[in-house]
Residue frames as a rotation matrix with the C-alpha (Angstrom) as fourth column:
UNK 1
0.980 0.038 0.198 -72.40
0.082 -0.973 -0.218 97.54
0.184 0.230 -0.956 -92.29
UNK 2
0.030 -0.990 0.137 -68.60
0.719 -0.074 -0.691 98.80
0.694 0.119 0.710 -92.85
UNK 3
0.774 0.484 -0.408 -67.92
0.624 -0.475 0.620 100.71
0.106 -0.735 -0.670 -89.58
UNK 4
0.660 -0.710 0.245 -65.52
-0.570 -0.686 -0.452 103.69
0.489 0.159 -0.858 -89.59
UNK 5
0.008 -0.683 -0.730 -61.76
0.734 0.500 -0.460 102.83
0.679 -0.532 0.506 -88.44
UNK 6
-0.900 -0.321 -0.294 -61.81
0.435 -0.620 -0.653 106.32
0.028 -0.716 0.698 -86.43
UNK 7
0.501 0.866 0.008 -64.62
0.765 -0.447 0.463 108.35
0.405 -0.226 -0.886 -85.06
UNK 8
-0.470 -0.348 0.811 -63.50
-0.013 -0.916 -0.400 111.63
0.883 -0.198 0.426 -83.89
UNK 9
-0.503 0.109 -0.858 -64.11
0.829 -0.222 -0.514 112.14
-0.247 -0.969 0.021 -79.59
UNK 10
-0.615 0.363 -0.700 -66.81
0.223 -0.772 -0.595 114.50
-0.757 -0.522 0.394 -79.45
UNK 11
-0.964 0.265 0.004 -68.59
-0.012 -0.059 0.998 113.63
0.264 0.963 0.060 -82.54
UNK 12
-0.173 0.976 0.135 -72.40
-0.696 -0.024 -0.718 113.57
-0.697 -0.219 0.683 -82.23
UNK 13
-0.934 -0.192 -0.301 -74.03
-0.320 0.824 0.468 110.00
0.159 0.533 -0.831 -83.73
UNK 14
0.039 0.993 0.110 -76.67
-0.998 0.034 0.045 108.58
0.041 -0.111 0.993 -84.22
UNK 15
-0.700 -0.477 -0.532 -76.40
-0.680 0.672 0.293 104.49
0.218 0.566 -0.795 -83.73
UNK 16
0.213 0.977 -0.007 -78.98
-0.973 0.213 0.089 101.77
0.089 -0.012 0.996 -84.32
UNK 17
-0.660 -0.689 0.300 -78.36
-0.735 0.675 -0.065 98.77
-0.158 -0.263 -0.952 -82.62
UNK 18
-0.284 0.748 -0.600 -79.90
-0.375 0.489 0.787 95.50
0.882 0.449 0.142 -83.16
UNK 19
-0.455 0.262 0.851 -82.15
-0.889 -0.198 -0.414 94.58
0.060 -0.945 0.323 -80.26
UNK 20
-0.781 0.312 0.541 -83.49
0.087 0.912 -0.402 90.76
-0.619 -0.267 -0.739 -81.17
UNK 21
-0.877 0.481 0.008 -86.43
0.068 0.108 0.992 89.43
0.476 0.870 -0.127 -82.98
UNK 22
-0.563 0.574 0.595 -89.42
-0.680 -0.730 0.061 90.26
0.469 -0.370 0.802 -81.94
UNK 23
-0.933 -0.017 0.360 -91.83
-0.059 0.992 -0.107 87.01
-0.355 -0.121 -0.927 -80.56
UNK 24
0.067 0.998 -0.017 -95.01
-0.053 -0.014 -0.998 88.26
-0.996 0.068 0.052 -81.63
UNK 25
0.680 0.009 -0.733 -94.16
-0.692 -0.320 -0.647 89.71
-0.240 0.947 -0.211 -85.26
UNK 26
0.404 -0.753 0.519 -90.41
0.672 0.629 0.390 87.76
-0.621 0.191 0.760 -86.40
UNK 27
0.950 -0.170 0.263 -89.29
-0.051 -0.912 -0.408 91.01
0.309 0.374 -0.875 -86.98
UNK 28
-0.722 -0.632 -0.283 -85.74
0.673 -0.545 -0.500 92.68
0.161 -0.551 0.819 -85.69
UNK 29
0.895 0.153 0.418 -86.33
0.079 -0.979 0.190 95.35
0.439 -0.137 -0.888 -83.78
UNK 30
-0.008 -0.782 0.623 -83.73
0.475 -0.552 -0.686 98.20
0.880 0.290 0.376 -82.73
UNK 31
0.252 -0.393 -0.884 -82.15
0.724 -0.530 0.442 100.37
-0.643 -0.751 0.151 -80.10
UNK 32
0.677 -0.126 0.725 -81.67
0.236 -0.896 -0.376 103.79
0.697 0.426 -0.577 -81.02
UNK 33
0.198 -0.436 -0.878 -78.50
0.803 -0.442 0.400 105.77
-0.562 -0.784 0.263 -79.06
UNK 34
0.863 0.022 0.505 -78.27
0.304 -0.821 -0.484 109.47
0.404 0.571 -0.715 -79.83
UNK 35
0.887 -0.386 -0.253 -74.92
0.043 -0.477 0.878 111.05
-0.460 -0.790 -0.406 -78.20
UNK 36
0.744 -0.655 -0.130 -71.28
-0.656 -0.679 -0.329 112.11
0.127 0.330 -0.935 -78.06
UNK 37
0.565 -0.664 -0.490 -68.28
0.225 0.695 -0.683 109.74
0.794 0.276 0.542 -79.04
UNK 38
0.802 -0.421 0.424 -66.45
-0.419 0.110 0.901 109.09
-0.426 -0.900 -0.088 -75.86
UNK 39
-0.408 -0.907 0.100 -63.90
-0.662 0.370 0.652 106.43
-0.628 0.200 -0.752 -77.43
UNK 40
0.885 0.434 -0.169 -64.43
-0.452 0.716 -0.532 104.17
-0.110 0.547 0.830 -80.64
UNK 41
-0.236 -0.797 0.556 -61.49
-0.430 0.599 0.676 101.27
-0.871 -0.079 -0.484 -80.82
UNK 42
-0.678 -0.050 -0.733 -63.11
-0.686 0.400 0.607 99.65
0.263 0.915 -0.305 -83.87
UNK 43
-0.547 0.548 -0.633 -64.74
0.473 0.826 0.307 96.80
0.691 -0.131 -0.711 -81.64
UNK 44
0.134 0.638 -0.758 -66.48
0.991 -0.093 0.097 98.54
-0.008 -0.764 -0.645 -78.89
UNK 45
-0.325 0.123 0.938 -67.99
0.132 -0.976 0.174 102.38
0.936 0.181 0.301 -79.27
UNK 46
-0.613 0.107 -0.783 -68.05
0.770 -0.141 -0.622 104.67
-0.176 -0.984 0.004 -75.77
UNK 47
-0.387 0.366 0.847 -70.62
0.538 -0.656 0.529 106.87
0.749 0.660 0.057 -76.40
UNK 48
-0.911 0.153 -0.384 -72.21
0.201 -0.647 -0.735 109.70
-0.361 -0.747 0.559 -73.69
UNK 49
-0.471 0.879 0.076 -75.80
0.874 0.453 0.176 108.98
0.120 0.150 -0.981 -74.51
UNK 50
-0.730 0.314 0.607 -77.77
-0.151 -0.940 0.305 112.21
0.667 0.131 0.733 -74.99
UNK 51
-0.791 0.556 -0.255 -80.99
0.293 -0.021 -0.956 112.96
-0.537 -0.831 -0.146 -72.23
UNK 52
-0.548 0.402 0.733 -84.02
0.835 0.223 0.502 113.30
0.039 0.888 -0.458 -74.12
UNK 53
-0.783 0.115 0.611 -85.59
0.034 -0.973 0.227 116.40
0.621 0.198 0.759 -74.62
UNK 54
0.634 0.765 0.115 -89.03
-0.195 0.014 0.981 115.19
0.749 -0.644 0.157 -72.22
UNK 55
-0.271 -0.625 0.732 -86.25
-0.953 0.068 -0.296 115.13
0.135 -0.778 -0.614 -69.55
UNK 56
0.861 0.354 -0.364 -87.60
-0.290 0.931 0.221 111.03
0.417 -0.085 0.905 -69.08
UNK 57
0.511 -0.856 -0.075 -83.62
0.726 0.477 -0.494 110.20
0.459 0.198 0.866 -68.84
UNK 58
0.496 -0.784 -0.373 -80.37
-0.413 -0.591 0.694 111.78
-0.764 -0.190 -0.616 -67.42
UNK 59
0.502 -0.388 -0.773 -78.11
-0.602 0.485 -0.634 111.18
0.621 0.784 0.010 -69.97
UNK 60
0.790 -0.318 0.524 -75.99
-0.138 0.741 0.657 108.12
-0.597 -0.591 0.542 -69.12
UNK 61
0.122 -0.897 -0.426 -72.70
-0.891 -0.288 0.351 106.58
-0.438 0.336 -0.834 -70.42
UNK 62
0.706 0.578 0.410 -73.02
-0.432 0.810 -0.398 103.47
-0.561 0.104 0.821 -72.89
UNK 63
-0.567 -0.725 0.391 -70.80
-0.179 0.572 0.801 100.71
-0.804 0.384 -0.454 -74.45
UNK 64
0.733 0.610 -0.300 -72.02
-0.480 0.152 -0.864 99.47
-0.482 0.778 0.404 -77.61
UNK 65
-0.110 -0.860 0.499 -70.22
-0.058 0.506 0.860 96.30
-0.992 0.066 -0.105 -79.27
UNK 66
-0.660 0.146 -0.737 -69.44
-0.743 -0.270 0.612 96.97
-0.110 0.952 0.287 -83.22
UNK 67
-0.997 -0.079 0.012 -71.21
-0.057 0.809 0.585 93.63
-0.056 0.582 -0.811 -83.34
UNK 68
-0.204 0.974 -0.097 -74.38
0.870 0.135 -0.474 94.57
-0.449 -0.182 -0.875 -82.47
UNK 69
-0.577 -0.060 -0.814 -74.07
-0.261 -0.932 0.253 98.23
-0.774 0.359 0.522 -84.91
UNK 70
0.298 0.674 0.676 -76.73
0.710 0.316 -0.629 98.05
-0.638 0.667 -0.384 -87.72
UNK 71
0.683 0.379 0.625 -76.40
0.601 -0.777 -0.186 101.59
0.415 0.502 -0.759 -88.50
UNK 72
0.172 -0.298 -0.939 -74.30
0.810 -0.499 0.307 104.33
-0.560 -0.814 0.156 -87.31
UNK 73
-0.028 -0.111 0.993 -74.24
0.712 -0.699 -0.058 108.06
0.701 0.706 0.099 -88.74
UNK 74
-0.919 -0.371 -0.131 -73.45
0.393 -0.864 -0.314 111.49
0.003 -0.340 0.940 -87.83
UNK 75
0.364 0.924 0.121 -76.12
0.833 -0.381 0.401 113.91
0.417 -0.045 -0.908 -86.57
UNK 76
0.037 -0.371 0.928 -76.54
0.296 -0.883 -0.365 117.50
0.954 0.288 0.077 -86.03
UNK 77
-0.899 -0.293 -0.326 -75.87
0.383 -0.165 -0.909 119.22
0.213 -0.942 0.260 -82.68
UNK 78
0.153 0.985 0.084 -79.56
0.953 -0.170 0.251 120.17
0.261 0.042 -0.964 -81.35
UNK 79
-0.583 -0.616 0.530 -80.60
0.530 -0.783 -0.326 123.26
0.616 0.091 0.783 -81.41
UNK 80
-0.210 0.852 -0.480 -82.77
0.959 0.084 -0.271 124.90
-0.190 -0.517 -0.835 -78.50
UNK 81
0.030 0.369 0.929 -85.11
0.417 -0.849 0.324 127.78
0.909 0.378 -0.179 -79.56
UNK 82
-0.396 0.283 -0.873 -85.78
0.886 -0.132 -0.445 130.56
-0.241 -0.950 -0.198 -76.74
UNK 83
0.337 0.848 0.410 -88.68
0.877 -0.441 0.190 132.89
0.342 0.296 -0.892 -76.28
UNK 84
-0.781 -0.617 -0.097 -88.98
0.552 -0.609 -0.570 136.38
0.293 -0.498 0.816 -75.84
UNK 85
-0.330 0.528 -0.782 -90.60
0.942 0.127 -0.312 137.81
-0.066 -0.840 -0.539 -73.22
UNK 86
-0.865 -0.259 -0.431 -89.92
0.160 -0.954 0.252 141.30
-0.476 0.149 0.867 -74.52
């Protein structure tokens, strides 16, 4: 995959890393990271890892070397619904 020369700080990404072959199947499998662009240099992406919505996670702060990028794309900012009580 051709990886952007710039990302924009504070972008919102999706990126899908490769994660090894599997030993059962001889598949790849993947790493999803959802979050906000800290710093992209071209070779290594800083990224502020989103917290998932089942709280499971705190968000966290993650390197990610271009060499290991499968995928990377832009994603929307989530939106959270709230009830009224009224």
């Amino acid at each position: 995959m051709r990886l952007p020369d710039m990302i924009p700080s504070g972008a919102r990404v999706v990126v899908r890393c490769e994660d090894g072959v599997d030993e059962h199947t001889g598949r790849m499998t993947y790493r999803d990271f959802v979050g906000h662009v800290i710093n992209w240099n071209g070779e290594r992406l800083l990224l502020r890892r989103d917290a998932p919505a089942n709280g499971s996670r705190p968000e966290q702060i993650v390197h990610i070397e271009a060499r290991d990028i499968a995928v990377l794309k832009p994603v929307p900012e989530r939106t959270f619904r709230t009830q009224d009580n009224n």
